[in-house]
FITORDREN-341072 format. One record per residue (C-alpha): y, x negated, z; residue in three letters. Coordinates in steps of 0.25 Angstrom, whole numbers, padded with zeros to 4 digits, always signed. Layout:
<sites>
YXZALA ...
</sites>
This chain:
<sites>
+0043+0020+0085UNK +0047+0034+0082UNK +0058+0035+0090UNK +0065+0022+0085UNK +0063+0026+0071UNK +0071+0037+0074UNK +0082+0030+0081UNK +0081+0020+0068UNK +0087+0032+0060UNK +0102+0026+0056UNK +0093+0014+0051UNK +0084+0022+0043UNK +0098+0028+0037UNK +0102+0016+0033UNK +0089+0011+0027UNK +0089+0024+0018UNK +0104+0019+0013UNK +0099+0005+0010UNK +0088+0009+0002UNK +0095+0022-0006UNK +0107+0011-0009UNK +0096+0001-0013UNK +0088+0012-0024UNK +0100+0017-0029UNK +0104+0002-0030UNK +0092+0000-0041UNK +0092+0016-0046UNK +0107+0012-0052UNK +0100-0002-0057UNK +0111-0010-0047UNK +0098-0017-0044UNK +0087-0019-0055UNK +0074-0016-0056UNK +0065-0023-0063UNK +0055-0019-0074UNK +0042-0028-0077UNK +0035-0027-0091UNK +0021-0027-0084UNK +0019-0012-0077UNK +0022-0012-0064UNK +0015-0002-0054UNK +0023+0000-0041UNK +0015+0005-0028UNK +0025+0008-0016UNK +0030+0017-0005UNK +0042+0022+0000UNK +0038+0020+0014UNK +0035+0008+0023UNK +0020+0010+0028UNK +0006+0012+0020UNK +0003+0020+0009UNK -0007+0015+0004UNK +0000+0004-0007UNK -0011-0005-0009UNK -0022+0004-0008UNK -0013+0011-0021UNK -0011-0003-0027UNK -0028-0005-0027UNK -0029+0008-0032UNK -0019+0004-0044UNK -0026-0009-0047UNK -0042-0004-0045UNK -0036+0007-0057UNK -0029-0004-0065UNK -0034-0016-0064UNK -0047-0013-0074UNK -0038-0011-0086UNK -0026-0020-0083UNK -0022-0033-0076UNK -0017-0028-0064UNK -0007-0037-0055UNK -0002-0032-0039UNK +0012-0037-0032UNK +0014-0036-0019UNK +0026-0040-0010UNK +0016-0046-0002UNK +0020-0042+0013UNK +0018-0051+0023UNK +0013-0062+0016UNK +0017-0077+0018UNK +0017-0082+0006UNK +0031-0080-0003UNK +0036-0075-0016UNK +0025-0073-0028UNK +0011-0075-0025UNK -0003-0070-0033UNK -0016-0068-0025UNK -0026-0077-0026UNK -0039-0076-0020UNK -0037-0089-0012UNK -0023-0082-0006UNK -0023-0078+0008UNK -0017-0062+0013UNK -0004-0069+0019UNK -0001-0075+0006UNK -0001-0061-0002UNK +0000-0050+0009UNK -0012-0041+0014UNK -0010-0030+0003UNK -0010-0038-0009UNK -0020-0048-0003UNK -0029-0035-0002UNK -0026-0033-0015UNK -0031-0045-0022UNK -0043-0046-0013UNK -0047-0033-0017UNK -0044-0035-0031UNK -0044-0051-0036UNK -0045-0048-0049UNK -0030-0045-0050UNK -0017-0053-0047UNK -0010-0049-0035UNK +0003-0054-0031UNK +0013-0054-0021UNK +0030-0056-0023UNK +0041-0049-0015UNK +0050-0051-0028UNK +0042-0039-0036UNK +0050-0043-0049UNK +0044-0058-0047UNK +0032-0053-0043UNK +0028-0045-0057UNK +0036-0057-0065UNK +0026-0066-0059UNK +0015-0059-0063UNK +0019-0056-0075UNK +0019-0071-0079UNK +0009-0075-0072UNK -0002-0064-0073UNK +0004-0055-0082UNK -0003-0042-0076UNK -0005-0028-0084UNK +0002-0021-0073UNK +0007-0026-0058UNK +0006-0016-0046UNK +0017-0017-0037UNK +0013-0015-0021UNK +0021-0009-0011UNK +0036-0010-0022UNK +0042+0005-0024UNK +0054-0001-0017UNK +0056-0013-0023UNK +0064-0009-0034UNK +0066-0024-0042UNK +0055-0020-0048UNK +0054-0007-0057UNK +0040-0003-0058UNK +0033+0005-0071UNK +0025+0014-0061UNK +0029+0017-0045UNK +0016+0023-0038UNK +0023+0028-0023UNK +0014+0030-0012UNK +0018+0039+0002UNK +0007+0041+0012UNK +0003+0056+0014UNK +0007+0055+0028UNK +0019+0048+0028UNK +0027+0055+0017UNK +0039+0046+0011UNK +0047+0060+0008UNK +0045+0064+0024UNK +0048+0049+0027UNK +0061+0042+0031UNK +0068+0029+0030UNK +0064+0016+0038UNK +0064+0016+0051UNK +0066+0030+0054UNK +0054+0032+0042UNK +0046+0026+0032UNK +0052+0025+0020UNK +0058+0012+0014UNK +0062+0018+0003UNK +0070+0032-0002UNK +0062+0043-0004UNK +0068+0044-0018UNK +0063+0032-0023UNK +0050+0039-0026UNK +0054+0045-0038UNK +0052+0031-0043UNK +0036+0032-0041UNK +0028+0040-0054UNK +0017+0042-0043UNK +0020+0045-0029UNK +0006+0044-0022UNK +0003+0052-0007UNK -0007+0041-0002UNK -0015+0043+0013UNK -0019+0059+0011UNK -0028+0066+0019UNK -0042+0069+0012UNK -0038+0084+0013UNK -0024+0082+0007UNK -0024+0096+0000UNK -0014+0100-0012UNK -0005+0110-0004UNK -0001+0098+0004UNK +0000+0089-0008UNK +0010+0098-0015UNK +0019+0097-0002UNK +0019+0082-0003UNK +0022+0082-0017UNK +0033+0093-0014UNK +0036+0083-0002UNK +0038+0069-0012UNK +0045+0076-0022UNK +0040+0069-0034UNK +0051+0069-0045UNK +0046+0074-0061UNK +0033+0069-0064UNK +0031+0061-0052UNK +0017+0061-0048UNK +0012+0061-0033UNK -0002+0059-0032UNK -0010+0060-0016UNK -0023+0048-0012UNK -0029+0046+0000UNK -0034+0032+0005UNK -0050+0033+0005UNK -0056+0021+0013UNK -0070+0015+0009UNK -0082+0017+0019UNK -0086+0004+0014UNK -0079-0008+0025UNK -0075-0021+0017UNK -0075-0035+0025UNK -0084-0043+0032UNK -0099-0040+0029UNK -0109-0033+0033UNK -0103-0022+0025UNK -0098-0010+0035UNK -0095+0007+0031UNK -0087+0015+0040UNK -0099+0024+0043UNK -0105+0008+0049UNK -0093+0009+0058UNK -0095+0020+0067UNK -0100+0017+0079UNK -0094+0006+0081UNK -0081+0000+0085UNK -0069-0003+0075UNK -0058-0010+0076UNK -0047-0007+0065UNK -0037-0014+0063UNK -0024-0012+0053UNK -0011-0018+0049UNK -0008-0008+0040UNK +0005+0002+0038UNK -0003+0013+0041UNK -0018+0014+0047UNK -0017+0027+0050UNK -0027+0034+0038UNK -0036+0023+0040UNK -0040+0025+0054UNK -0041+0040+0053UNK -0050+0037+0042UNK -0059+0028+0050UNK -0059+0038+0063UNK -0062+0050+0054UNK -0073+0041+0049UNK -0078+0041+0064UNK -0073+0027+0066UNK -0072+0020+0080UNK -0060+0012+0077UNK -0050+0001+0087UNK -0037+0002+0078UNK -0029-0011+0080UNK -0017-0007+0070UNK -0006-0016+0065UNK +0006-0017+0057UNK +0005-0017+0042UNK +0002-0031+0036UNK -0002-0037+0051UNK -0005-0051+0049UNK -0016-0051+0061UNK -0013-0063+0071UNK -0023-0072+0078UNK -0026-0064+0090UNK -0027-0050+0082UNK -0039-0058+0073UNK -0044-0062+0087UNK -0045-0047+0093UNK -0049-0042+0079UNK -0062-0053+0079UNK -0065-0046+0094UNK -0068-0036+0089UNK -0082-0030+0083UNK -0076-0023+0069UNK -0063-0023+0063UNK -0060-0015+0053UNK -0046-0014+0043UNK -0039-0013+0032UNK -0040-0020+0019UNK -0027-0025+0020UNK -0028-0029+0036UNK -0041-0035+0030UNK -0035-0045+0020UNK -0029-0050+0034UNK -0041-0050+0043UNK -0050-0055+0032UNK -0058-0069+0037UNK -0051-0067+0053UNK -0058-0056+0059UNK -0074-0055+0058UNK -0079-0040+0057UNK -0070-0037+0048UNK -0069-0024+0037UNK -0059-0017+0030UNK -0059-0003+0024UNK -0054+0000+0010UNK -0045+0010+0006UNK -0041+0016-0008UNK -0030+0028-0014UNK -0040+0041-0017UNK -0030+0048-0025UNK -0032+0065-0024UNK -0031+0074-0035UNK -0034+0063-0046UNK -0020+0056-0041UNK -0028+0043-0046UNK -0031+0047-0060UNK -0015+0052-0061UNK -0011+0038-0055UNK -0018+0030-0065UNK -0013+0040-0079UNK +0001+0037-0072UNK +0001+0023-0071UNK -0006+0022-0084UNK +0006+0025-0091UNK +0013+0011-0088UNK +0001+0001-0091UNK 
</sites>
């Protein structure tokens, strides 16, 4: 795979081109960008792969959604329904998505949505809900839509200022494009992430006047979600788990589990893995399957032994508290 991301060089050259015409297109306003009277909070990446977007959009929503009336908007990837579409607790994962289907589940008392047309999207539910504030999942480079508040997330091992273009790299997006974001936020560091290592990642990304860039790490609960009897990792060891992902990056999670003295089958798929007959059937031979919340959302009511492990944003250096006076400024 390497190799042919190396050969796909020219390509990656020519992707770069196509998306510098495409920024300087809107930064000249040959292409507009809309603005919304409702606050808009974007949550994105420059990269393809996880950073940990919809942990960072539950984060946003437990903080928020006390004081305001909060709505989310997603694309929706994968799902097979069309055009604008609100959660409902009848709805099933293939009409939403898994991310914003996890959402909802997790938090009914708000409105989740789903419209690849962002613009329609927040117009929709400005009508028809009329929210205090709308999040925008995985949007930095949709630029239709000109948010009031850009929050950029780059994993800790997978840099977007040591990244490339697709295919040869990453990125989906130029490098630049993150002066667009008040906060740039290093997701995925290790527990011993020190502050001489954070200063050459800030040194790195380069954050423009005023720009700040905060550091999390993901913290998993010990606490298993799913079928009952409840289940803590410390109940696993000893026995025999099968994990199974569809997720961009399961990396962190399985040195987690391991480090936790896990023995763990890893059965790994691509991100937003819509499982098929005979993956449910190996799945239910097995004693104890173990996921993801979003692979969860997919599983849920097919494979008996089932539980999922959460995870959340643990901001470093009271990043949270700065998060939340930045954003303030907009509601």
């Amino acid at each position: 795979m390497q190799l042919l991301r190396k050969i796909a060089f020219p390509i990656s050259l020519v992707y770069a081109l196509v998306v510098y015409i495409r920024n300087g297109l809107y930064d000249i306003g040959f292409f507009k960008s809309t603005t919304f009277k409702t606050p808009t909070i974007c949550v994105g990446n420059l990269s393809v792969g996880g950073t940990g977007k919809t942990p960072m959009i539950e984060y946003l929503v437990g903080h928020l959604k006390a004081s305001y009336k909060v709505a989310v908007l997603s694309r929706g990837y994968k799902r097979k329904s069309k055009g604008f579409q609100i959660a409902s607790k009848d709805g099933a994962v293939e009409e939403l998505g898994d991310e914003p289907y996890q959402i909802f589940n997790k938090f009914p008392d708000i409105t989740v949505a789903v419209d690849a047309d962002r613009r329609n999207g927040i117009s929709n539910l400005e009508v028809s809900v009329g929210p205090d504030v709308i999040l925008l999942d995985d949007a930095f480079q949709h630029r239709k839509v000109k948010p009031d508040f850009s929050i950029l997330l780059t994993a800790y091992d997978n840099l977007y200022a040591e990244d490339w273009y697709l295919p040869t790299g990453n990125l989906r997006d130029s490098k630049k494009e993150a002066r667009r974001a008040q906060v740039i936020v290093v997701t995925k560091c290790p527990d011993t992430l020190g502050e001489e290592r954070q200063l050459m990642i800030r040194e790195s990304l380069k954050p423009k006047k005023g720009q700040e860039v905060l550091f999390s790490r993901l913290q998993y609960d010990d606490a298993l979600k799913g079928n009952t009897p409840a289940l803590t990792l410390e109940g696993l060891l000893g026995q025999k788990i099968t994990l199974v992902t569809g997720i961009a990056n399961p990396e962190p999670l399985v040195r987690y589990l391991k480090d936790k003295g896990v023995d763990l089958e890893h059965l790994e798929f691509r991100d937003h893995h819509f499982f098929s007959g005979s993956e449910i059937e190996l799945f239910n031979s097995r004693p104890m399957i173990l996921t993801t919340e979003k692979d969860f959302a997919r599983l849920k009511g097919k494979v008996s032994h089932l539980y999922y492990i959460q995870v959340r944003h643990d901001f470093l250096n009271g990043g949270g508290e700065i998060l939340h006076n930045a954003i303030q400024g907009i509601m």
